[in-house]
C-alpha positions in Angstrom: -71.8 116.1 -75.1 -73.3 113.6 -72.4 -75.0 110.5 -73.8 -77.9 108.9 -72.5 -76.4 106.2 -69.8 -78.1 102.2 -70.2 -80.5 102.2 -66.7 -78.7 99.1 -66.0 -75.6 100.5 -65.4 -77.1 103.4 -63.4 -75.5 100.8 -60.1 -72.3 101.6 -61.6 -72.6 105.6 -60.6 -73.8 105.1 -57.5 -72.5 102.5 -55.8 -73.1 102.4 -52.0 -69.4 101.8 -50.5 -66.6 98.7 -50.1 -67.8 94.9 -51.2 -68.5 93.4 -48.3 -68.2 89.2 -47.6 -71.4 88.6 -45.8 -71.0 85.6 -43.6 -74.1 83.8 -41.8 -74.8 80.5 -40.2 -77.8 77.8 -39.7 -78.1 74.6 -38.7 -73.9 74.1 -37.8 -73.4 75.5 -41.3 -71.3 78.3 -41.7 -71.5 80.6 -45.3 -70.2 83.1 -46.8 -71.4 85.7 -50.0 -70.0 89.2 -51.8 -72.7 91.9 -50.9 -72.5 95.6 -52.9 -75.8 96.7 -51.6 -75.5 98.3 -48.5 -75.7 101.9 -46.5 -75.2 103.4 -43.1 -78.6 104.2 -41.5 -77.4 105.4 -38.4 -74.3 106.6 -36.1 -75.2 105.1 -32.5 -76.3 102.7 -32.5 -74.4 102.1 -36.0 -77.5 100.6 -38.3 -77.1 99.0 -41.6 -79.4 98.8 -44.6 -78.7 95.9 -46.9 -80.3 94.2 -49.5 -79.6 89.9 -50.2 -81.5 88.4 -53.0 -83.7 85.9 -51.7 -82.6 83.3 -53.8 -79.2 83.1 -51.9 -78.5 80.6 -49.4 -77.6 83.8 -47.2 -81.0 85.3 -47.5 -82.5 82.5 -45.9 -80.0 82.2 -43.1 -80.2 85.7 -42.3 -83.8 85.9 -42.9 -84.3 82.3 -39.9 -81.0 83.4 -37.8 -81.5 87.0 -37.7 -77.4 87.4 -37.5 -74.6 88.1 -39.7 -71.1 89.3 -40.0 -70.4 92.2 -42.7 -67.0 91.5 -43.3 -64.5 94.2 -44.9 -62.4 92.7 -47.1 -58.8 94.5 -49.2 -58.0 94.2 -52.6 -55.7 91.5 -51.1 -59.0 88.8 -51.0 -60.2 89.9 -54.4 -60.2 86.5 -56.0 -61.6 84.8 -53.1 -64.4 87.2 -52.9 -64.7 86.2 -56.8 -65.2 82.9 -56.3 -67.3 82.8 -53.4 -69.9 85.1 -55.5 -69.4 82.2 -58.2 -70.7 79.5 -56.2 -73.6 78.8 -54.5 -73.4 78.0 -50.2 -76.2 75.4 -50.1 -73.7 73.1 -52.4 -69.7 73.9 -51.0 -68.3 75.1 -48.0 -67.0 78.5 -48.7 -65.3 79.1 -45.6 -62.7 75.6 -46.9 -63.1 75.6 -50.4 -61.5 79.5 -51.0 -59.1 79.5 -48.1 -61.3 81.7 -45.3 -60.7 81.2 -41.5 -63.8 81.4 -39.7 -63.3 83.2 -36.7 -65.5 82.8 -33.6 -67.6 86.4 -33.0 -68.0 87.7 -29.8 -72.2 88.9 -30.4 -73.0 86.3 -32.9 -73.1 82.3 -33.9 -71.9 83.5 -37.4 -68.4 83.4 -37.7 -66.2 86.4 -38.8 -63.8 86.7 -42.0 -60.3 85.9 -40.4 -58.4 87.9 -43.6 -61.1 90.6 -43.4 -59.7 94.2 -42.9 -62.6 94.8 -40.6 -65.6 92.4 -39.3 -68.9 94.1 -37.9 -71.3 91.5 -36.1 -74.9 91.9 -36.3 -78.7 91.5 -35.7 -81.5 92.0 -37.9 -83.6 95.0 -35.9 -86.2 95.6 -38.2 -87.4 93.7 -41.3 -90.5 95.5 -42.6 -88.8 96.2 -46.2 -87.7 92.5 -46.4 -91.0 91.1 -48.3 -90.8 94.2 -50.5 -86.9 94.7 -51.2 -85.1 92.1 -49.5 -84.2 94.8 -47.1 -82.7 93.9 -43.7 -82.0 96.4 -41.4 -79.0 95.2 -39.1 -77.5 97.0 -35.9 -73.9 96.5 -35.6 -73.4 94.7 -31.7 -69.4 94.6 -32.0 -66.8 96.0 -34.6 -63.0 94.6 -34.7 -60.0 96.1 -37.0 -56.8 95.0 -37.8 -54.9 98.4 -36.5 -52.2 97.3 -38.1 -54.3 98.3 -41.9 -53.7 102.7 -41.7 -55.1 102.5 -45.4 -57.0 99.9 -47.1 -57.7 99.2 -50.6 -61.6 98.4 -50.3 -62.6 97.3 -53.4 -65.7 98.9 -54.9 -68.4 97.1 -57.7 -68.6 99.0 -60.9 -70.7 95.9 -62.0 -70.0 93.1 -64.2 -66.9 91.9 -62.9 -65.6 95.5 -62.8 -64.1 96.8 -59.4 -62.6 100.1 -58.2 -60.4 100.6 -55.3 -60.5 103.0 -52.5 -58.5 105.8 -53.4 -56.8 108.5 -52.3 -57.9 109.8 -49.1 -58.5 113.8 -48.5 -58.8 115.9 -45.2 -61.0 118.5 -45.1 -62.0 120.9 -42.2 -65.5 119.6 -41.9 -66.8 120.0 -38.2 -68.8 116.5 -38.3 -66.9 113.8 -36.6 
């Protein structure tokens, strides 16, 4: 028999895809936050939906600079990832303090997540939800992988300090790309 489920942990059931470490940059300074709250709005050009609360030092960053990374990190960077969603940017440099190289981007001034699996720079394209939702709307301008990662262990938010890992992969004969 199915029990009625706390709407609180209704995040847990649906959560959108792999933790991501958001990084940003204003003013010369260079941060770096966990992000769950994200989905693919478009193919090409690839569009993101995400949501920052606008209490983090990202928020405003992203809200003046208009740019980010959305950096893919493994289970490998777990307890970094940890940590930088323990601290606040506006009072440590996250990039030093957890062991993160900040890697020039290519699109951006925000630097990318040296240890990330994957790094995806971006501009904010549209931000009519952002009063309403904190909801930025970015277009990914360059992707980079490590080719070297076939499978990796993306680690997933089940909420309160609960995470998930990719799992096994399955093939099916779907005729979408």
């Amino acid at each position: 028999m199915k029990e009625f489920l706390p709407l609180a942990e209704v995040y847990a059931i649906l959560e959108p895809g792999p933790v991501l470490l958001v990084s940003t940059a204003q003013d010369g300074r260079a941060n770096v936050m966990p992000m769950s709250w994200h989905t693919m709005l478009e193919f090409e050009p690839p569009l993101v939906g995400c949501v920052l609360s606008a209490a983090n030092h990202s928020f405003k960053a992203l809200e003046a600079t208009g740019q980010c990374v959305l950096n893919v990190p493994t289970a490998e960077l777990l307890d970094q990832l940890v940590a930088c969603g323990n601290s606040h940017g506006d009072q440590v440099d996250k990039f030093a303090r957890f062991g993160l190289t900040a890697e020039p981007s290519a699109q951006v001034a925000v630097p990318r997540v040296e240890e990330c699996y994957a790094n995806l720079e971006c501009r904010v394209v549209d931000r009519q939800l952002v009063g309403s939702y904190n909801f930025f709307v970015l277009e990914v301008l360059q992707a980079w992988r490590d080719p070297a990662v076939t499978a990796p262990r993306t680690l997933h938010h089940r909420g309160y300090g609960k995470f998930m890992l990719a799992g096994e992969e399955i093939q099916t004969g779907s005729a979408m790309r």
